[in-house]
N, C-alpha and C positions, 0 to 999 in steps of 0.2 A: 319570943323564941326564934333562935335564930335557925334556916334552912339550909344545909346542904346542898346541894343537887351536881348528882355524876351525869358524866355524860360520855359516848363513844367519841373518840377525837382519832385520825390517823396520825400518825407521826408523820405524815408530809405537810398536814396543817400545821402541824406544831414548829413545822421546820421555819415555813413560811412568818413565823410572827416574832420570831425571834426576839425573845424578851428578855432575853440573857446573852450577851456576850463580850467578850473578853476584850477588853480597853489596849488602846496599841502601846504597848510597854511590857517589857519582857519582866518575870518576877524578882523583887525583891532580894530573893540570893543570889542572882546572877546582876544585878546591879551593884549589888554591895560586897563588892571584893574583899579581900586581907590587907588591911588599911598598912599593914608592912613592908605589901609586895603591891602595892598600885596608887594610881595618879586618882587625887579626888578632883573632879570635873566640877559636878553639880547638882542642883535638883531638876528631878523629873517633874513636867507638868502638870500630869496628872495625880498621881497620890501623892507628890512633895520628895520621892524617893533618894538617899543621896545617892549620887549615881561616881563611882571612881572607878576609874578605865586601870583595867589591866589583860595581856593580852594573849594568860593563858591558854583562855579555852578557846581563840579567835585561831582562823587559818593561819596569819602573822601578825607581826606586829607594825607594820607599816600603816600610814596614816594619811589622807587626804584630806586637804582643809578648802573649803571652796564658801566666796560671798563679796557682796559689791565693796566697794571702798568703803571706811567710816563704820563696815560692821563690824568688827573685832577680830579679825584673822591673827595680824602679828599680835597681838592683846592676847591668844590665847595659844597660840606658838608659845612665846615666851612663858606666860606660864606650865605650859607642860612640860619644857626645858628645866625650868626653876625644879618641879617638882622630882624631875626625872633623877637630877644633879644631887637631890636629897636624899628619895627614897629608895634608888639604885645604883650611886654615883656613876650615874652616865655622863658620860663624854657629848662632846656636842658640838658639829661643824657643819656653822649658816653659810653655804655660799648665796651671798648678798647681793644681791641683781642690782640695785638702787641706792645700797650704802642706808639701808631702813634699819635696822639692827645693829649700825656702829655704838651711838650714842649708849645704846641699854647695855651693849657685851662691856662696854666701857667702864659704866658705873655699877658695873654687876663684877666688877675684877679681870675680866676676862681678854684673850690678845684678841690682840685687830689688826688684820694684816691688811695692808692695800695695796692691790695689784700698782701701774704706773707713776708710784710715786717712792721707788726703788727696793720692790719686792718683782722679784722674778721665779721663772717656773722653766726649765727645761723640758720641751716635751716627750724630748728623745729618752729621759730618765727612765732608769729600768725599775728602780726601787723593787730588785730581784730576779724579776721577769727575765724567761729567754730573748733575744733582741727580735727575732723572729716573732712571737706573740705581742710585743711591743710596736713592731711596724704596724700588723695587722691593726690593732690598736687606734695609732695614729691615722690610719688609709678609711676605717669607719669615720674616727672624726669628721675629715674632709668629705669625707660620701654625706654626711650629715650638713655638712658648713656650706659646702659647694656645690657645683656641675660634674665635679670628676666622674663622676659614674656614667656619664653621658659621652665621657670620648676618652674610652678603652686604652687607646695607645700613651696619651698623658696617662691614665692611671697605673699603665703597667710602668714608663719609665722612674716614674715617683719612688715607686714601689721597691724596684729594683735600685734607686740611686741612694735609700731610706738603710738596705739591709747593705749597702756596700762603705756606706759613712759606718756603719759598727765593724765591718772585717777589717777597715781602712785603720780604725783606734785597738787592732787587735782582739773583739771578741770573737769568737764561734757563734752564730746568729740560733743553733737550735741548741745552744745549753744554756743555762742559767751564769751571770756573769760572776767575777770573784771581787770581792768584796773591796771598796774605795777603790775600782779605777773609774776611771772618766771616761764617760760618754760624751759621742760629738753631739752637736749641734745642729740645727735648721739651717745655719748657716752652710756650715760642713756639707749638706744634703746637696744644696742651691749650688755652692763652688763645682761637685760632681757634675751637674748637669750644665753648668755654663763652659767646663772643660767639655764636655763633649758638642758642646755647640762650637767652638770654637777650631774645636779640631774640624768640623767642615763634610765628615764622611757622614755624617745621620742622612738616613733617609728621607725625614719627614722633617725638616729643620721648625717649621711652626709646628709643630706639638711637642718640640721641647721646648720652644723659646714660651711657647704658653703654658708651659710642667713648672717653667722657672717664673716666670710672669704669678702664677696662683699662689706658688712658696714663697714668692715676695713679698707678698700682703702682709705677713704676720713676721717678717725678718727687715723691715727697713728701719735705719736709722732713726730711734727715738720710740716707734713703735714694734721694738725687738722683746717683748715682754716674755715670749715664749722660745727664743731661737740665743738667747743666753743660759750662763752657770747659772744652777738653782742657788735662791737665796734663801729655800727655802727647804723643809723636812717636814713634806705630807700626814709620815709614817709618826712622825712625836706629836705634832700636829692635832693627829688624831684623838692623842692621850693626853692630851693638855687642857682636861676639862673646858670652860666655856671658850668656842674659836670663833670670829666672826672671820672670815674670808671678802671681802671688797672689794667687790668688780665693777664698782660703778665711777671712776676714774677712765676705765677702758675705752679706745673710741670707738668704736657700738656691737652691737648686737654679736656679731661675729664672732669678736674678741670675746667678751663674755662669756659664750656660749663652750668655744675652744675652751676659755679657763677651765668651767666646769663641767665638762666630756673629760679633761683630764684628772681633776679632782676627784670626778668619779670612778672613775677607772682605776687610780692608785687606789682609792679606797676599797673599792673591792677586791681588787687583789690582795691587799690585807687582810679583810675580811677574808678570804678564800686560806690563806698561808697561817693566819693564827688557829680556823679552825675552830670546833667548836669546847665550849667548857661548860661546865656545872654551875657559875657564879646564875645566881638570879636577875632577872630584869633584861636593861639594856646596856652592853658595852659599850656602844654607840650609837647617835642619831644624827642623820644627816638631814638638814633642812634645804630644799630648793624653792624660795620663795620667787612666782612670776616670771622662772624659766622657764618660759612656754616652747623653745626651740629644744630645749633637752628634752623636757616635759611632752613632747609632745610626739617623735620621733619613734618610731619601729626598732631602730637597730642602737638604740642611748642605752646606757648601763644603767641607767635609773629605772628600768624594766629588768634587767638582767639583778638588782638589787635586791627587789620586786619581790621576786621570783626566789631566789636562794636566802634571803639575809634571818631569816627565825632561825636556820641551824647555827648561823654564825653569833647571835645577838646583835644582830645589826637592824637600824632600822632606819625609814626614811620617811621625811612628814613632806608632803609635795603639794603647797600654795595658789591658790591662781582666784584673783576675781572673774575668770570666764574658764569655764570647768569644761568646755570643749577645747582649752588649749593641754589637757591634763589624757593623756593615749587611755582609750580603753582600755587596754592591757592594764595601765594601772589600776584603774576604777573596778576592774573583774578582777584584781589580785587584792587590792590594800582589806584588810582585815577590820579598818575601819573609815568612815567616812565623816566628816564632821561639816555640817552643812550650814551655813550662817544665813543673813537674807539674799536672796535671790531674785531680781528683779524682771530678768526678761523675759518672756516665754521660751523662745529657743535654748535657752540653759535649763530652762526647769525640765523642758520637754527631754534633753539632752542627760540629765541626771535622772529622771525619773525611767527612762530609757534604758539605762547603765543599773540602775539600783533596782530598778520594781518595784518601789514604794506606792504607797496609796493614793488615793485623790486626795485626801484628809490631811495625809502628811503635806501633799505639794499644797493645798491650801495654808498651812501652819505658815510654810518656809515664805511665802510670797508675802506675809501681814508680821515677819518678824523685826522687831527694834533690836535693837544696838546688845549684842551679847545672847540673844538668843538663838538657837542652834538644833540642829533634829539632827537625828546621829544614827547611823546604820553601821553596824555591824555581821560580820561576815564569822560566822561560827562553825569548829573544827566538822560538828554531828548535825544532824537536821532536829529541831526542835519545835517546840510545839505551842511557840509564841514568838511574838513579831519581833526580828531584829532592826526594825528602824522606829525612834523615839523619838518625843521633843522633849528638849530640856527647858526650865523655868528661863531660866541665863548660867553663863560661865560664869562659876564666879574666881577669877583669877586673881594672881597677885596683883598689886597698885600697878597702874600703868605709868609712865613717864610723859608729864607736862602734857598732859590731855588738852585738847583744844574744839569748842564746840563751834558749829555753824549751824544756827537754829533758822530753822523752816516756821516755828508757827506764824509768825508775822504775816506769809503770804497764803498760809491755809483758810481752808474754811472751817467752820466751828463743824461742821458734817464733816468735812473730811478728818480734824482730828479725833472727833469723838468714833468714827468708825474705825482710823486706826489704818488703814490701809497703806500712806502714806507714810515714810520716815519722816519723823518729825525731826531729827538731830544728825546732825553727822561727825563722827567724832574722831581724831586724828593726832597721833604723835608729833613733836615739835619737828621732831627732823622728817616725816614724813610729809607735813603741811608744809614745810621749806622746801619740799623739791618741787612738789606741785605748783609753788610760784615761783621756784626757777622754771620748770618746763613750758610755763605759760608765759613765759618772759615777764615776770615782777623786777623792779631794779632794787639792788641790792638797799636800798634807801628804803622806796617801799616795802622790803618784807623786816623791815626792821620796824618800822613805824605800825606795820599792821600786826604786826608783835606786841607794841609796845601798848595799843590800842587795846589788844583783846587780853593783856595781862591786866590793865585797868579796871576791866568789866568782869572781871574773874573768867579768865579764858574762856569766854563765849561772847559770840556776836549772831546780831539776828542778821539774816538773810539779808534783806535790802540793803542795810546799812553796809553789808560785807561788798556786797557788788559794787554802791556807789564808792567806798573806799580804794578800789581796783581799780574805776572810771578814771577817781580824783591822780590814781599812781598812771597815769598814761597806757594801762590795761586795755588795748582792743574789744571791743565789745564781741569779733571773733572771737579772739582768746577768753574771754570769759565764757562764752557758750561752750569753748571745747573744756572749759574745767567743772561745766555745770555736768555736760554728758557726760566725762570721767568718772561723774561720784554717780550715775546711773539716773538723772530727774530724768525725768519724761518730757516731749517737747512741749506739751501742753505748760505745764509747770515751772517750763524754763521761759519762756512767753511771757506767763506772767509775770517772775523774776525782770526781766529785761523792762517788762513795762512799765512795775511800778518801782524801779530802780531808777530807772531814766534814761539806761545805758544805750 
């Protein structure tokens, strides 16, 4: 027979033993949306749950995608694109840091525009704007781009020479302009100010010649990308379902960065002038993939997006393998967060920071492979389960000409079976083609190491990969800065080098 026995217990004991509680993953009907109005992502780790994002009941619908190279970022961009385009006919414009996303908008039907290789952007363009709110405009760009902010007198004469090129072409700088006239140029700006150099009465003759000197950078012969007639219509642009935008032609950082401060800028003022409507989902999605100078910046419309785009149906997915290049502003505003592997301490410490997740979680995200992801969302009400989850993996559309570089060759049988370590790194064609242009591959060699890992079914082990880069006249420099690009550790890469030969 069997015994019972009661007994007095406090509820502080009871507290202490905790024998019951609630697994980190929010329930089952808030994972499992209206398969009519959202994107199906994936399964949960833990009870297998399908999990498809939509961005009702979230503060917005803005998105942060953050993880080392080879995890699946642009793999799962693209498919939320894909899905977006289906289930909400969203619109969709990549400004392309790298030209990563040419190939797939390509064979996906979609335009491809490429900055310097005779597409142009006026920046003076009002696309409706008062000229006066448009200067303004332009004067943040350069606070962003530049020094101007550090000597007052150049920023005032810019300023004033910016709103006198619009009175010069006839408009009123505080109204809104009338429709097909032409706006001046960068150029038009630069002539005002070398007239007044020239006339001789300035006071301060070097702080115009250095107002004209800064405005040259982005108006000399050949690299006039932005101080010409547009060749281009933002505003259709917009509406022309899948857009790739290509700024990786530009000659650096600057130029890019300019492109897209201005891209964003028109776009939100579209946003702002359409206003909002009743159609479900997203009208638009804007992706900034590894613009960490926009991305990163106080005063960039990509916080100002942020911030307004849920009443407009606007929304923005913001990229980056190092998630300190990504402003808190955004990290405190995006509604959701999608978190891939992470390898360094300072970025976990940096998101876990930003997010308030668990140690449980930061453990997940440190031991993740290829497509697996923990995900934080930011919800309208306070609720009474955790909004950050790990998922099984993305499971996304097919990716385009995958390419693998396998690590088990140099692991140890302990370290694969703990897991700890990425065993695979996994990489688009045109992706893995930039990485051995940047590390100076010749155009021979990335053709033959093409032609090699097409043989082997696009993967190659590790050693063999390095000795192959030796055999292409690859510096053994240059190979450690393409080992630390995809995040090994120096330990790892040591041995790589040693038993490669390099």
């Amino acid at each position: 027979m069997t015994l019972v026995r009661f007994q007095h217990i406090l509820s502080s004991e009871i507290s202490k033993r905790a024998f019951l509680s609630r697994p980190p993953e929010p329930p089952a009907e808030v994972l499992m949306s209206d398969p009519l109005h959202s994107l199906f992502v994936g399964t949960t780790k833990i009870f297998k749950v399908p999990f498809a994002w939509s961005f009702v009941n979230l503060t917005n619908p803005h998105i942060s995608v953050v993880g080392i190279t080879g995890a699946g970022k642009s793999y799962f961009v693209k498919t939320l694109l894909i899905r977006a385009s289906y289930v909400w006919n969203s619109n969709a414009i990549i400004i392309d840091w790298a030209g990563e996303y040419k190939p797939w908008v390509k064979q996906s039907g979609g335009i491809v525009v490429s900055f310097a290789k005779g597409d142009y952007l006026n920046i003076m363009d009002l696309t409706g704007m008062k000229p006066l709110d448009r200067t303004k405009q332009i004067m943040n760009s350069f606070d962003i781009l530049t020094d101007i902010s550090a000597f007052p007198e150049q920023k005032r004469l810019t300023e004033e020479a910016l709103e006198q090129a619009y009175v010069n072409m006839g408009f009123i700088i505080s109204e809104k302009p009338p429709a097909g006239k032409e706006p001046p140029t960068l150029k038009n700006v630069i002539a005002l100010l070398e007239e007044k150099l020239t006339e001789g009465t300035y006071e301060y003759p070097a702080e115009l010649e250095n107002a004209v000197y800064r405005l040259r950078q982005f108006a000399r012969e050949g690299e006039d990308y932005f101080a010409k007639k547009s060749t281009l219509d933002l505003g259709k642009l917009s509406e022309s379902g899948l857009v790739d935008i290509d700024l990786s032609s530009l000659p650096d950082e600057r130029f890019r960065a300019l492109a897209a401060l201005f891209i964003l800028q028109t776009l939100k003022e579209k946003m702002r002038s359409e206003g909002f409507s009743e159609t479900k989902g997203l009208k638009a999605i804007v992706v900034l993939d590894e613009a960490w100078k926009v991305a990163s910046d106080d005063k960039s419309d990509a916080i100002t997006i942020v911030r307004e785009g849920r009443k407009y149906q606007f929304g923005l997915i913001v990229a980056s393998q190092n998630p300190t290049d990504i402003n808190e502003a955004i990290f405190s505003n995006v509604g959701t967060t999608f978190m891939l592997r992470i390898k360094f301490e300072k970025f976990l410490n940096y998101l876990q920071g930003s997010l308030n997740f668990s140690d449980f979680i930061r453990g997940e995200i440190s031991k993740f492979g290829v497509g697996q992801a923990a995900v934080e969302m930011l919800f309208q009400t306070a609720l009474r389960f955790p909004g950050t989850f790990v998922l099984e993996r993305i499971h996304g559309e097919e990716p385009l000409y995958v390419y693998i570089i396998d690590l088990s060759d140099i692991l140890t049988q302990s370290e694969l079976a703990a897991g700890i370590i990425q065993r695979d790194y996994q990489f688009e064609k045109e992706e893995l083609k930039a990485k051995f242009i940047e590390f100076n591959v010749s155009t021979e060699g990335i053709d033959g190491l093409f032609a090699l890992m097409d043989s082997q079914g696009k993967s190659m082990k590790m050693v063999a990969f390095v000795q192959q880069l030796k055999q292409n006249n690859v510096a053994t420099s240059n190979i450690v800065a393409f080992l630390k690009s995809i995040s090994l550790d120096d330990a790892i890469i040591t041995r790589i080098i040693s038993r490669s030969g390099a």
